[in-house]
TIDRENLUM-36787 format. One record per atom (N, C-alpha, C): x negated, y, z negated. Coordinates in steps of 0.02 Angstrom, whole numbers, plus 50000, padded with zeros to 5 digits. Each point is the difference from the previous one (the first is absolute). Example, Ala and Ser with C-alpha at 12.3 -4.5 7.8 and 13.67 -1.06 7.14 Angstrom:
493404971649610;500455005950000;499555006050000;500185005350036;499585005949997;500395005549963;
This chain:
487334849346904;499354998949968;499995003249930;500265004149978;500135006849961;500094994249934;500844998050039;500564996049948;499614993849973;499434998250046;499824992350003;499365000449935;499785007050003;499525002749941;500075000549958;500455003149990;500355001749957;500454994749954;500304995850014;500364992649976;499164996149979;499384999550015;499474996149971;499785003849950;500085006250008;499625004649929;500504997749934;500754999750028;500615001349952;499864991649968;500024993950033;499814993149996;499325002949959;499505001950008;499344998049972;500015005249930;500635005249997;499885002649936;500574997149969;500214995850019;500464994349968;499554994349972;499894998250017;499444992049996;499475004349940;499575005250012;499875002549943;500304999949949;500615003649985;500345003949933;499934989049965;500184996450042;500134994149976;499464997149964;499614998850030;499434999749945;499765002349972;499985007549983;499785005249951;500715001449971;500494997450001;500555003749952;500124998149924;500025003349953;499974997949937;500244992749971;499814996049984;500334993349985;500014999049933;500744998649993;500414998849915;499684994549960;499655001949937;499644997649981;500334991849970;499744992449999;500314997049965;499974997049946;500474999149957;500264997649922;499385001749961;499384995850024;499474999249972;499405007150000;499995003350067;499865005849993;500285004649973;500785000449994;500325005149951;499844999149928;499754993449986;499955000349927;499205001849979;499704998150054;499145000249971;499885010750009;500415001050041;499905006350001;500445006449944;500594996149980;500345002449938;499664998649945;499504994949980;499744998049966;499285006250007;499785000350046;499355004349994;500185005849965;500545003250037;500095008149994;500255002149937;500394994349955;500084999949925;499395002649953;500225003849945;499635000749944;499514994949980;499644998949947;499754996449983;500414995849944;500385002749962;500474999149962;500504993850034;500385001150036;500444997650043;499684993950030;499485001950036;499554995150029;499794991449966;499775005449942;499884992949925;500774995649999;500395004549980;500724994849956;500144996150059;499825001750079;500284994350039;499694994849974;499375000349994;499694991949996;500194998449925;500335000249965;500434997949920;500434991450028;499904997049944;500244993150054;500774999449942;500344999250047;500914999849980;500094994250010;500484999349962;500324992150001;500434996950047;499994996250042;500254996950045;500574996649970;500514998850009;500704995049972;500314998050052;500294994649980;500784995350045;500475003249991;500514999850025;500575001649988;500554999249941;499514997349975;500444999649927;499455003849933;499545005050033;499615000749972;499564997749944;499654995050037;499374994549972;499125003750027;499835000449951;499195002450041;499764994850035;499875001250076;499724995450045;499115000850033;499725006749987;499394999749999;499735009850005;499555002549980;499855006549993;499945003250102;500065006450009;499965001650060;500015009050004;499345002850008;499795008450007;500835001950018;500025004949944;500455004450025;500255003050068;499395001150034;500035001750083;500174994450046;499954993849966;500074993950052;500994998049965;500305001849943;500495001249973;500485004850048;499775003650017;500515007950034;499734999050074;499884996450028;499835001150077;500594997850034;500475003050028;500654998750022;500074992550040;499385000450041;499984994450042;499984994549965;499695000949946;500134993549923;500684996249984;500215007049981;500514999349964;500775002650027;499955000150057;500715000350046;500424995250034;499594993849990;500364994850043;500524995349969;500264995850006;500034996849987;499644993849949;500254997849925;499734995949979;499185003649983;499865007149990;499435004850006;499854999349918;499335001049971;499715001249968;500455007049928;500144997749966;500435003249932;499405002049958;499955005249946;499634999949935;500355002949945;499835000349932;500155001249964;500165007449980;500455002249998;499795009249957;500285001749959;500165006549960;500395002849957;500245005450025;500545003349963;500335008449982;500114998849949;499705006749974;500235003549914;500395003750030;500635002949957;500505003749994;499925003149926;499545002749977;500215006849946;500325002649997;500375000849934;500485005249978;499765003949945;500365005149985;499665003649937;500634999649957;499805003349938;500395001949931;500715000350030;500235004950057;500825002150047;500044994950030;499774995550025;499974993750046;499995002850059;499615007650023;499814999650061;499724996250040;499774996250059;499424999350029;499555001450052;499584996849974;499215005150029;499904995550065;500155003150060;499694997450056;499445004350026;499414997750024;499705004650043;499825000150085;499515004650032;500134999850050;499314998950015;499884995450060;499324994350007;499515006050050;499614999849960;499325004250047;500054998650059;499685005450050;499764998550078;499814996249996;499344999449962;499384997750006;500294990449997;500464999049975;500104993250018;499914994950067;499824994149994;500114997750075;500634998850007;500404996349964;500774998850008;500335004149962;500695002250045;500445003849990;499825006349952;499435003750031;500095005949990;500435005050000;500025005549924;500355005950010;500614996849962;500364991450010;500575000449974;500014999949935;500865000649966;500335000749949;499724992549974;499954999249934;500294994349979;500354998749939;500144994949942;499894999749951;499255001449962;499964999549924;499565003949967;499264999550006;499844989150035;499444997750017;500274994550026;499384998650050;500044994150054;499684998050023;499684994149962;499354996050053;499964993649975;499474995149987;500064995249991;499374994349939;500434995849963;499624997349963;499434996050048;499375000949974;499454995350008;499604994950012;499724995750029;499784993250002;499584999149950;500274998249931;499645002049960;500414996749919;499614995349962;500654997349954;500365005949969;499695004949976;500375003649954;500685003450035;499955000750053;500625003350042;500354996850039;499814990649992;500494993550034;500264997749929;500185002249931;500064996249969;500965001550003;500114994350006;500855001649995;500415001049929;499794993449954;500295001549940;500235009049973;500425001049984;500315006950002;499985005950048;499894995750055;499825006450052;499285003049993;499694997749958;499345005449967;499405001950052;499954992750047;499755006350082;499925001450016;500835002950024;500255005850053;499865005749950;500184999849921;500145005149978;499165003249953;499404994350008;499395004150014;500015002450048;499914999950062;499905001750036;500585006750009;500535002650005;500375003650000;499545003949945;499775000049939;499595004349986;499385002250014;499574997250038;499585000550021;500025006550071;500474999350002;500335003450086;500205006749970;500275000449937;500515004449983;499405003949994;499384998949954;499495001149981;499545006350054;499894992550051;499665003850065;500475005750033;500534998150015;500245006150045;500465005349983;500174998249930;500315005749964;499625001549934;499424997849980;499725002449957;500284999749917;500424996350005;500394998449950;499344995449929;500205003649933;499624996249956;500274995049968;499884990850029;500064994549975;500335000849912;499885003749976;500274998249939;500695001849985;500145005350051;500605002550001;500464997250059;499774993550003;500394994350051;499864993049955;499974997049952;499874994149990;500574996950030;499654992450015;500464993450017;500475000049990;500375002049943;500584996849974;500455007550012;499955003350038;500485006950028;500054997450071;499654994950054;500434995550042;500404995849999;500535000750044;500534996649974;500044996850092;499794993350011;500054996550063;500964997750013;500255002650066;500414997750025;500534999250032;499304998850042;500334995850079;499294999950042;500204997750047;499694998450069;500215001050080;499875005450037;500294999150091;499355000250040;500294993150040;499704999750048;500065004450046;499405002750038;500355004650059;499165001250031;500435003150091;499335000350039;500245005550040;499325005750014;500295005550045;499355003050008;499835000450075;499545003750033;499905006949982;499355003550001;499875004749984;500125004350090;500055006950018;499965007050032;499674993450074;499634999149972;499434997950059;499754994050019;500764994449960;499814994750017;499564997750007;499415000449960;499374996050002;500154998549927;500245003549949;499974998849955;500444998149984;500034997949918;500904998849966;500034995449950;500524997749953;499994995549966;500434993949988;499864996149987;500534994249984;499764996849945;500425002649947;499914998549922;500474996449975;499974995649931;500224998549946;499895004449945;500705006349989;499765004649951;500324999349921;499434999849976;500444998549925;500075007649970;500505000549947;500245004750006;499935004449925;499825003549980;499935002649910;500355006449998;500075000149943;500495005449981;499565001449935;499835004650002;499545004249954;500315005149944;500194997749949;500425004449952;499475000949932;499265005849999;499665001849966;500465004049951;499814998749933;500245000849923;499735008749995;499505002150043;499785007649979;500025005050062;499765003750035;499885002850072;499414999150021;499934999350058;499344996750045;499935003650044;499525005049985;499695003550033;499585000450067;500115000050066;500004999550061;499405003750032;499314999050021;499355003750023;500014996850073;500474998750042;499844997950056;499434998250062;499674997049998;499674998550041;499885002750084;499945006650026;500185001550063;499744995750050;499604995850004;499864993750056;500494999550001;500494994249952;500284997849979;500855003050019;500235003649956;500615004150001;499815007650007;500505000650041;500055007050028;500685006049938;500104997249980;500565003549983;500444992949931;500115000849962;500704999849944;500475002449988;500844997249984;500705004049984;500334996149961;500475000149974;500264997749958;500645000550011;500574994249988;500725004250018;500284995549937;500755002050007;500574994649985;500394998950050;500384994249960;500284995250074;500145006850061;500775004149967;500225002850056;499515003550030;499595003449974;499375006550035;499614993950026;500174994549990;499194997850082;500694994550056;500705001949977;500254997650062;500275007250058;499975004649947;500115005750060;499214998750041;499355001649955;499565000250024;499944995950055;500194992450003;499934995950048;500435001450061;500795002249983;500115001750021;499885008050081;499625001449985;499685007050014;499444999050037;499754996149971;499314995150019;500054998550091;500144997850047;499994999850070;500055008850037;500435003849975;500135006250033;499155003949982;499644999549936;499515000850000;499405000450001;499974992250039;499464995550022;499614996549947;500415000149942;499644997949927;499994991550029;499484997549989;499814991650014;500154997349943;500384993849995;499944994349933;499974995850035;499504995249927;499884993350019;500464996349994;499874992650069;500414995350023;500284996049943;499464998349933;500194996649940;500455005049961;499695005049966;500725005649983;500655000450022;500184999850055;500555000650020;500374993649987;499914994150015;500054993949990;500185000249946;499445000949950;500414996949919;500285007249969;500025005850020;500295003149977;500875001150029;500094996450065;500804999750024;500304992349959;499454994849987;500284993849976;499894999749931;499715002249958;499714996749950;499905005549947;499735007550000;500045005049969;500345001749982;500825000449985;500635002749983;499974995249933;500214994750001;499924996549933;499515002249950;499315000850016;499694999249967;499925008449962;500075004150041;500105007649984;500455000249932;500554996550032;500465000749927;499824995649950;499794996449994;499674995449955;499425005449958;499565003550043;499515005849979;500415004649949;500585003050024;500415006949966;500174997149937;500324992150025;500154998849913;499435000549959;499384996350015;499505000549930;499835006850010;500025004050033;499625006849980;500575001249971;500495002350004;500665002949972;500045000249939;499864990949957;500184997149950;499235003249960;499545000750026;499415000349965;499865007849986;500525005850044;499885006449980;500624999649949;500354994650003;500355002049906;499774997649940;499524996450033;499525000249928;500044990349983;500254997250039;500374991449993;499354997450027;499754993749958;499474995050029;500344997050068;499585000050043;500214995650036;499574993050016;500254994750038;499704996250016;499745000050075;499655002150027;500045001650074;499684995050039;499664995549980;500014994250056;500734996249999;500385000649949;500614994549997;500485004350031;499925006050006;500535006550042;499674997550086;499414997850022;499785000650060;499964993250017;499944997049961;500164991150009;500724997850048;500885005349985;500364999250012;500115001750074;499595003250028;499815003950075;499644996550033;499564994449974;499514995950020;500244997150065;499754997950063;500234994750028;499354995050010;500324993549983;499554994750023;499914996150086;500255001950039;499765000550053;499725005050064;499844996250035;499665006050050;500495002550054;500175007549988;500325002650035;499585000350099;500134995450047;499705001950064;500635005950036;499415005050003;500285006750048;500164999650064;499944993950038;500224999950075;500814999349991;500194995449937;500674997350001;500234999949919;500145005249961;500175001149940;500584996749972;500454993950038;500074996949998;499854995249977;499334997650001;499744993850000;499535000749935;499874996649961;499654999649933;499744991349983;499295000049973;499804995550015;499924997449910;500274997249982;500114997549927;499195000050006;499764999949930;499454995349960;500194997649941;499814993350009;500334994749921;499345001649954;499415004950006;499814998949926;499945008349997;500275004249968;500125007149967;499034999149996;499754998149930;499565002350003;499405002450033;500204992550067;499505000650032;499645004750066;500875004149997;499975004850045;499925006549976;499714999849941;499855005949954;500645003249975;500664995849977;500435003749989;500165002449930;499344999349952;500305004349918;499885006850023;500375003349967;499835006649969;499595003449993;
């Protein structure tokens, strides 16, 4: 009788725990509730409407930033792509300036990246392709907001567009993540640009040369230092060229020699889209301009 009591209590505080036991919230509740507990700051730029593209990056229609990064979006197969950028700054030494992405972010918080990273606009002034000009408002606009940087000491013509990788990679928590078309600038300002960081925004700024940010990277897993999925990408495929391409015009320009530096960054250019699943594979475009490829 004891055993027989005892086995219905054990059954009935079983059958309990089951329907009172915590249940894993889904896709849609992880986001409306990541979405609440955000800043106000953070909260706003989700609803910013980003550009949607094909695979050969064509604008196909505007879509909230938060409806852009929802993994379940943008993980499948044949999934939803948008448009973005990275600046890569260098200074006077041809260091560069990567920084490190606020908590307070919804995606990929805390990590490393290059110098800025987000995305042109639904909006003509930041879809216009002819010279890249854009991506590369908008890259000031960003530089602006989250590093505090003063526009005059960035004009247009100190971006230098070139290239493009495709690439897609879940954020910590798989709800989030991105799958971008990133165009790519190389930022070689004529004076020093003074850095007021944004703490929403960025948590931290450093600066290296090549070798001091490959030990750094190097070093980087033993000390739980995070970099982003796009960083790594174009900085193992695509950053080595263009670094040295950087040393020459700074080099030539601390001896006192004019240079030409879009026609020095023109030669580094690539006109197709590097896709990161298979670096291998490169997807021509027959019109340069139209993929924003001047200078």
């Amino acid at each position: 009788m004891l055993a027989a009591a005892l086995g219905t209590a054990l059954l009935a505080a079983g059958v309990a725990y089951w329907f009172m036991r915590p249940k894993k919230a889904s896709p849609d509740e992880a986001i409306s509730r990541t979405l609440a507990e955000a800043d106000d700051d953070q909260r706003k730029m989700m609803e910013e409407r980003c550009i949607i593209v094909n695979d050969a990056d064509e604008p196909v229609r505007p879509a909230t930033k938060a409806e852009c990064h929802q993994w379940a979006k943008i993980g499948g197969e044949g999934a939803m792509v948008h448009r973005a950028f990275s600046v890569f700054l260098f200074d006077h030494d041809a260091r560069l300036v990567l920084q490190q992405r606020s908590e307070a972010k919804i995606t990929f918080p805390g990590y490393w990246a290059n110098t800025c990273c987000s995305h042109p606009l639904w909006r003509p002034e930041e879809m216009e392709l002819e010279d890249a000009l854009g991506v590369k408002r908008a890259a000031r606009r960003k530089l602006q907001q989250e590093l505090g940087t003063d526009p005059e000491t960035l004009p247009l013509s100190c971006f230098h567009w070139v290239g493009r990788v495709h690439y897609r990679a879940p954020c910590d928590d798989a709800i989030w993540g991105e799958h971008e078309i990133d165009h790519v600038l190389l930022a070689l300002p004529e004076g020093k640009v003074p850095l007021l960081p944004n703490d929403n925004e960025v948590q931290a700024t450093e600066s290296f040369t090549e070798a001091e940010l490959g030990e750094w990277l190097d070093e980087a897993p033993a000390k739980g230092t995070k970099v982003s999925p796009w960083f790594s990408v174009i900085r193992e495929k695509m950053l080595p060229s263009w670094w040295a391409a950087v040393r020459g015009v700074r080099s030539a320009q601390a001896r006192g020699e004019e240079v030409d530096v879009a026609a020095a960054m023109s030669k580094v250019r690539s006109e197709v889209i590097l896709r990161a699943g298979d670096p291998t594979e490169a997807t021509p475009v027959a019109d340069a301009a139209a993929a924003g490829g001047s200078a």
